[in-house]
C-alpha positions in Angstrom: -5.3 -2.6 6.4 -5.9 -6.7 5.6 -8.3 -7.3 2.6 -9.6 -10.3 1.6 -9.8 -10.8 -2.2 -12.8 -13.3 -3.0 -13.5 -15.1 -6.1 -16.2 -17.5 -5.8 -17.0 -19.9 -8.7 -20.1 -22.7 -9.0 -17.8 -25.3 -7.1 -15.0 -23.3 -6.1 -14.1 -20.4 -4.0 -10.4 -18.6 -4.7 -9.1 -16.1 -2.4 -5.9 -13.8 -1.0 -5.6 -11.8 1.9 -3.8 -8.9 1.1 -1.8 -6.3 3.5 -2.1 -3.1 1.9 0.8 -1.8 4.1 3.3 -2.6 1.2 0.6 -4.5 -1.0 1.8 -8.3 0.8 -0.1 -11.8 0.3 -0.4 -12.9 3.8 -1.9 -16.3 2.5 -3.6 -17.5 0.2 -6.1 -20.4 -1.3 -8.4 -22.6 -3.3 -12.0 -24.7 -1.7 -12.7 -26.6 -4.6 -15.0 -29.0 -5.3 -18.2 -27.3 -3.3 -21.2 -29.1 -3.4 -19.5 -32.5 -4.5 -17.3 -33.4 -1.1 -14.4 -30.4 -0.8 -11.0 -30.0 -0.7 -9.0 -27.0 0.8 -5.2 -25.5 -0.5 -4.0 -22.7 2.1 -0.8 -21.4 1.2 1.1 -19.2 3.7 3.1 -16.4 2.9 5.7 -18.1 5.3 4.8 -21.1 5.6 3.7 -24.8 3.4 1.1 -25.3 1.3 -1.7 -27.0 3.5 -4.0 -29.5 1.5 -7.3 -31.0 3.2 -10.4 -33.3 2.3 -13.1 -30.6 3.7 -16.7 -31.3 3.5 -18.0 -28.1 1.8 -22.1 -28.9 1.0 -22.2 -24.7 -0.2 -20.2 -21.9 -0.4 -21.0 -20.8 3.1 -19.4 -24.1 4.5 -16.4 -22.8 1.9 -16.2 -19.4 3.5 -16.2 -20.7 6.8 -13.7 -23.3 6.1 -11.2 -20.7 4.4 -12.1 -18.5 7.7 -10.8 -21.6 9.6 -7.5 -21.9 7.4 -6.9 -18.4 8.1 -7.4 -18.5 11.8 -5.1 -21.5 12.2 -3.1 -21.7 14.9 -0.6 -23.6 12.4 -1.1 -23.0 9.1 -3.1 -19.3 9.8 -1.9 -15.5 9.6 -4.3 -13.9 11.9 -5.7 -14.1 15.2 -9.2 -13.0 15.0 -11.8 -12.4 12.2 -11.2 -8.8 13.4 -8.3 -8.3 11.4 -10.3 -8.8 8.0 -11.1 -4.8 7.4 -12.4 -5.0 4.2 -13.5 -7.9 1.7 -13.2 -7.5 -2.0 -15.4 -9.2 -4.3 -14.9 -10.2 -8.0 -17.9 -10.0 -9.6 -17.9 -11.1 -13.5 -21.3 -9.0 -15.2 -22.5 -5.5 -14.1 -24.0 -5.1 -17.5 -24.3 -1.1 -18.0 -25.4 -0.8 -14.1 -21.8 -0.5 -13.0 -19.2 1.5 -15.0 -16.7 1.1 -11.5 -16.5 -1.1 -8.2 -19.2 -0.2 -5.5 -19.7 -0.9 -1.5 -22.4 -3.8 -1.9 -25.5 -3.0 -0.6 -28.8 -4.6 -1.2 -29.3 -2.3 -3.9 -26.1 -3.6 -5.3 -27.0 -7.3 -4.6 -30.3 -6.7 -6.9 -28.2 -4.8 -10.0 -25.5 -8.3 -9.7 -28.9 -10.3 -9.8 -30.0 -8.5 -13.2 -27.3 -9.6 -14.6 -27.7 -13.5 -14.2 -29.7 -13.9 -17.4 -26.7 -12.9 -19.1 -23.7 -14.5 -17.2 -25.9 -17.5 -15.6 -22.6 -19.9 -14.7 -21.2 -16.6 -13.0 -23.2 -14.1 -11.1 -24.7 -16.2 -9.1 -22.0 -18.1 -7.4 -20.7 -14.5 -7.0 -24.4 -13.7 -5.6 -23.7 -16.6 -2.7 -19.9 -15.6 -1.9 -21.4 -12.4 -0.4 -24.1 -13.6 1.0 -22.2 -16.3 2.8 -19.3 -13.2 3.6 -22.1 -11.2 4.9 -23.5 -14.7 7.2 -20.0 -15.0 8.1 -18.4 -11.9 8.5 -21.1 -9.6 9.3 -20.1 -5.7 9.4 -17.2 -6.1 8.0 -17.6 -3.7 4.3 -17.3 -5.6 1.2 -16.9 -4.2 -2.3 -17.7 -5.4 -5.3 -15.2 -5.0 -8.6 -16.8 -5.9 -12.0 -14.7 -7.5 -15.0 -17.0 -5.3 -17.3 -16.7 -2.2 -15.5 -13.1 -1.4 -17.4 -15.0 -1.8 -20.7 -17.5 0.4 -20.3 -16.0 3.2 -22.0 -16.3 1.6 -25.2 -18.2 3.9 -27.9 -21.4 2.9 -29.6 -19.6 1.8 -32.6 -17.8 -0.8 -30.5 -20.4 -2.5 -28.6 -24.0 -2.1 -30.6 -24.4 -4.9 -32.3 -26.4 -4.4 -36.1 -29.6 -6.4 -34.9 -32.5 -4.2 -34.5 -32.1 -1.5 -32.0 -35.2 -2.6 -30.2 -33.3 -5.9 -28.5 -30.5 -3.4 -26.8 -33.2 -1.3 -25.6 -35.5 -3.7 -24.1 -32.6 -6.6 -22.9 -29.5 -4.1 -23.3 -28.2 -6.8 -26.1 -24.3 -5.3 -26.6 -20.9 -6.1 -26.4 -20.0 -5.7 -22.5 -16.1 -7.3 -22.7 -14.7 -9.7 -19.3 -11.1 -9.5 -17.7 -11.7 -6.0 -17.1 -9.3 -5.9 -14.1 -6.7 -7.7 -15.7 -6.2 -5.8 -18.9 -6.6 -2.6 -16.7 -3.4 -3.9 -14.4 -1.7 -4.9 -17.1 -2.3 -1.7 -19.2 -1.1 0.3 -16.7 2.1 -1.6 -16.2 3.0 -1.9 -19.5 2.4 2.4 -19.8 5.2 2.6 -16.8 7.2 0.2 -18.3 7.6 2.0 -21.5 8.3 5.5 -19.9 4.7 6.8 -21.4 1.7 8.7 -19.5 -1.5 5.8 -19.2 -3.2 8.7 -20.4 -1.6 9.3 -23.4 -0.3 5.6 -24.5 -1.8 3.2 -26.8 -1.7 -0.4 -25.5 -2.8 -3.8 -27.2 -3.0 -6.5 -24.0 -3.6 -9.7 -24.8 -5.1 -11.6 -21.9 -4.3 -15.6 -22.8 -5.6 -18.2 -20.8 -8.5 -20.7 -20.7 -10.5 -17.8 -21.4 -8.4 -15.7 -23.7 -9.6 -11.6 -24.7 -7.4 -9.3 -26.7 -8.5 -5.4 -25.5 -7.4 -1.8 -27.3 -6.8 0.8 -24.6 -6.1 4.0 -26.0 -5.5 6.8 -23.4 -6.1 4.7 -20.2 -9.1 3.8 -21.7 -10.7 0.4 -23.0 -11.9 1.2 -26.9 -12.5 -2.3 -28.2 -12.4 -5.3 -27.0 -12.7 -9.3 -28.3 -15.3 -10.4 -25.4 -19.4 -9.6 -25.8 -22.2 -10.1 -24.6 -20.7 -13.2 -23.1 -17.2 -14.6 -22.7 -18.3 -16.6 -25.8 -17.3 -14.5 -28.5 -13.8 -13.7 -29.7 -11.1 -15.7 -29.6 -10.8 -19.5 -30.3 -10.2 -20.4 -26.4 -9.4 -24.0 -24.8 -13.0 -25.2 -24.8 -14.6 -22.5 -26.1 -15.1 -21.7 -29.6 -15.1 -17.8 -30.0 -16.5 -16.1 -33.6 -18.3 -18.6 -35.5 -21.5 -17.7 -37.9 -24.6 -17.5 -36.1 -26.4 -20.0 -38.5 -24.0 -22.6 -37.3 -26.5 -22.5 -34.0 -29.6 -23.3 -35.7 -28.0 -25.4 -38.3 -26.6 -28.0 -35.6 -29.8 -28.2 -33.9 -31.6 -29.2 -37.1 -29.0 -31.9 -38.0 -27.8 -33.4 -34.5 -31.9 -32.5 -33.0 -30.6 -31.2 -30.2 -31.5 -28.2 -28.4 -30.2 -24.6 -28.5 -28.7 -25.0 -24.6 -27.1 -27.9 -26.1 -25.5 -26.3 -28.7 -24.6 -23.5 -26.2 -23.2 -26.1 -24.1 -21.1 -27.2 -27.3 -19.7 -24.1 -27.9 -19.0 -23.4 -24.5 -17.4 -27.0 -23.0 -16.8 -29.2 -26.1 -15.3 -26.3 -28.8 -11.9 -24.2 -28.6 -8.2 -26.1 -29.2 -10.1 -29.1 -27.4 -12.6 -29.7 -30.1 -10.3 -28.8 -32.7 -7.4 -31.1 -31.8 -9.4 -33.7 -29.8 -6.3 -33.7 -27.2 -6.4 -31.0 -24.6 -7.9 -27.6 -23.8 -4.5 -27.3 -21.8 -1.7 -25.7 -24.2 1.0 -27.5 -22.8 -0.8 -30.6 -24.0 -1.4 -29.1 -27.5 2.5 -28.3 -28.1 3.8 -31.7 -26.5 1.4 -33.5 -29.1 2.1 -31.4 -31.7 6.0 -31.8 -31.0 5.2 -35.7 -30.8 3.7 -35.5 -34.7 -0.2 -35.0 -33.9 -1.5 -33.1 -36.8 -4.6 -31.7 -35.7 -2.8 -30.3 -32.5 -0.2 -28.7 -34.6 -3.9 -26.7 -36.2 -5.5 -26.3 -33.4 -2.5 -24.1 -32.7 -2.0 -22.0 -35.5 -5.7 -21.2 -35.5 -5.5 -20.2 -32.4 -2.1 -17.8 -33.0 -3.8 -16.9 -36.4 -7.2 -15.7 -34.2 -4.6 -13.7 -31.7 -2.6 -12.1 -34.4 -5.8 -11.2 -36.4 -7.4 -9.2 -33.2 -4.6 -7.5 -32.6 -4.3 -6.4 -36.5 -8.1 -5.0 -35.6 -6.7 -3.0 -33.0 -4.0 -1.1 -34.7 -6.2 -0.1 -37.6 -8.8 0.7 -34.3 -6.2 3.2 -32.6 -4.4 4.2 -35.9 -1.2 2.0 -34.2 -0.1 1.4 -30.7 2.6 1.7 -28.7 3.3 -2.0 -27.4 1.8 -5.5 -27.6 0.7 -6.8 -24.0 1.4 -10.6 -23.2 -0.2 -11.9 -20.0 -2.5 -14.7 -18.4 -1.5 -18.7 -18.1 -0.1 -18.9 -21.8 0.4 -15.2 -22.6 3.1 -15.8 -19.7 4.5 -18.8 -20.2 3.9 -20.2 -23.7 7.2 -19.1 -25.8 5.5 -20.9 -28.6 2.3 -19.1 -28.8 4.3 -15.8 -27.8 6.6 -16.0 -30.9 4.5 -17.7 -33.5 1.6 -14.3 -33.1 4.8 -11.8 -33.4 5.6 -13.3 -36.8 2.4 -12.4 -38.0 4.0 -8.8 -37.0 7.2 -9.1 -38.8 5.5 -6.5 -41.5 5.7 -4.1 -39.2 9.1 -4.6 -38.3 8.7 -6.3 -35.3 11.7 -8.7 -34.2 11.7 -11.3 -30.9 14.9 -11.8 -28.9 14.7 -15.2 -28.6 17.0 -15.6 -24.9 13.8 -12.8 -23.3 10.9 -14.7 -25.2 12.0 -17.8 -23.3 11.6 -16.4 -20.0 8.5 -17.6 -18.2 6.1 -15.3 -15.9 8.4 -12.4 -15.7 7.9 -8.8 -16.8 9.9 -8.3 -19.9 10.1 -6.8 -23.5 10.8 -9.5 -26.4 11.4 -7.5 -28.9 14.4 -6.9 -30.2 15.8 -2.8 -30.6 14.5 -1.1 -33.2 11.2 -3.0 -33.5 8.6 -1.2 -35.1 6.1 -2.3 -32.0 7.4 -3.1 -28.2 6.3 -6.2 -27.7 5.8 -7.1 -23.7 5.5 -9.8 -21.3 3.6 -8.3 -18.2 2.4 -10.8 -15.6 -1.9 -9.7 -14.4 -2.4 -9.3 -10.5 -6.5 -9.5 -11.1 -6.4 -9.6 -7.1 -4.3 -6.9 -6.5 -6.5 -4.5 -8.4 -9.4 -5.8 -6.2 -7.6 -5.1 -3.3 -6.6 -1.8 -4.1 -10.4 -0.8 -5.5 -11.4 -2.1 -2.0 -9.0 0.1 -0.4 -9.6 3.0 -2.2 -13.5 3.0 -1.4 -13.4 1.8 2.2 -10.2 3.0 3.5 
């Protein structure tokens, strides 16, 4: 069975097409720049990378131009739309409406619309990826997989915020948690990798990227995690700004007199490593400035390893200790730097890196050292993957 993993952002449109006869990327790809004037990357599992100026007004335009990559008689890996058998759709906010991935229906469409007050630059792109699937693909099943889903096993105590109890009743105001299906992959792998039952393992992943969360999953489930309401809160992040006070908000809008969406838009675009250091939202950036002497990169860094090590301090005291540290996500899996300078915040408890494994990049490892009082692991997220196999498992 071929399914097509979709991720559809406000100018972009990501996908894979996955065999699920041995789990295989047949090809995969990027339209970006949707609405502006469009540019296609189609990467082959056996073939070049394809590049091409595309004019792509919407996201239907996107679909159909990705339908066209994969139908090329050069560059494509199948012959006929007919060979799409399922389509898989990442969907960022169910808000308590979906505790697992569902075959969209309209009823579906109008619970993923709910949720667009409370993730407006994501649901509805997602919204117009399966509308534009369903234009474009018609009968073929499609299934949507939520990053909040995983988190919906938190307990009260987790995600109720202390504002009066009237807000999460009438708006459902609580701590819902994003990168769901990447700190579920990873949480599983990391269980395997240690030789411990998912169900009876306590795991700390630490999903760092752009958008960086830190999760507790105690017995294959998630118990905490550093994501809310919105993607905003947690973490410092590479433009975003994470936990700040609340009166910061009304504060800035009294001294700058600017709105409240422009503060949002601050804390959202302008904050993170990039407002802190001024250089980059990109880590590699941040360490090649900081190596070159540029002071306020060098702090931009350790607030952000600070922030990290701090979560996962939560954590442990959350699950009474865990059984391994989870490393995954652009930096979690690449950035030796940011991977070693949060494990000496650990040292207390006896944890030790092995320098040669800690400079590895993007492979599935352990960095610690024997003996260490924590595993510490690098495990590499397949987000798609566990789209795929959601899709599988409710259509096949």
């Amino acid at each position: 069975m071929n399914i097509l993993v979709l991720n559809c952002g406000s100018s972009s449109l990501k996908y894979q097409l996955i065999d699920m006869n041995g789990e295989n990327v047949l090809a995969k790809g990027i339209c970006e720049r949707i609405g502006i004037d469009g540019r296609l990357k189609h990467s082959p599992a056996d073939g070049d990378e394809f590049v091409a100026d595309v004019a792509l007004p919407d996201h239907t335009e996107a679909v159909g131009a990705m339908l066209d990559a994969l139908l090329d008689k050069e560059h494509g890996v199948i012959s006929e739309i007919g060979e799409i058998n399922a389509i898989g759709h990442r969907i960022v906010h169910g808000g308590e409406y979906f505790s697992a991935s569902v075959v969209i229906t309209e009823d579906v469409k109008r619970g993923i619309e709910k949720c667009c007050d409370i993730a407006p630059l994501h649901n509805p792109p997602n919204l117009v990826g399966i509308e534009a699937s369903e234009k474009l693909m018609p009968g073929i099943p499609q299934v949507a997989v939520f990053d909040t889903a995983f988190h919906q096993t938190l307990p009260p105590k987790a995600y109720l915020y202390a504002l009066p109890y009237e807000y999460y009743e009438k708006y459902k105001i609580r701590k819902y948690g994003f990168h769901g299906t990447s700190h579920r992959y990873v949480s599983e792998r990391a269980a395997q990798f240690i030789g411990k039952p998912y169900d009876r393992a306590k795991l700390i992943t630490c999903h760092l990227g752009g958008g960086a969360s830190i999760c507790a999953v105690e017995n294959g489930k998630s118990v905490d995690t550093t994501m809310g309401f919105t993607p905003l809160e947690g973490l410092v992040m590479g433009t975003r700004s994470g936990d700040i006070d609340p009166a910061v908000i009304s504060y800035l809008m009294q001294k700058e007199h600017i709105s409240a969406k422009d503060v949002e838009n601050i804390l959202n675009k302008k904050s993170g490593v990039l407002g802190l250091s001024g250089v980059s939202s990109d880590f590699r950036d941040l360490e090649a400035a900081k190596d070159a002497g540029n002071e306020r990169a060098k702090i931009a860094l350790e607030v952000f390893f600070y922030k990290v090590a701090k979560s996962i301090g939560e954590y442990l005291v959350a699950m009474n200790g865990a059984d391994a540290v989870v490393f995954t996500a652009g930096i979690g899996e690449n950035s030796p730097l940011v991977r070693r300078e949060v494990c000496r915040y650990l040292a207390f408890l006896g944890v030790g890196v092995d320098e040669a494994r800690n400079a590895l990049r993007g492979v599935e490892t352990e960095i610690t050292t024997p003996g260490s009082g924590i595993r510490v692991l690098v495990v590499p997220t397949n987000e798609e993957l566990v789209i795929a196999r959601d899709t599988l498992a409710i259509v096949g």
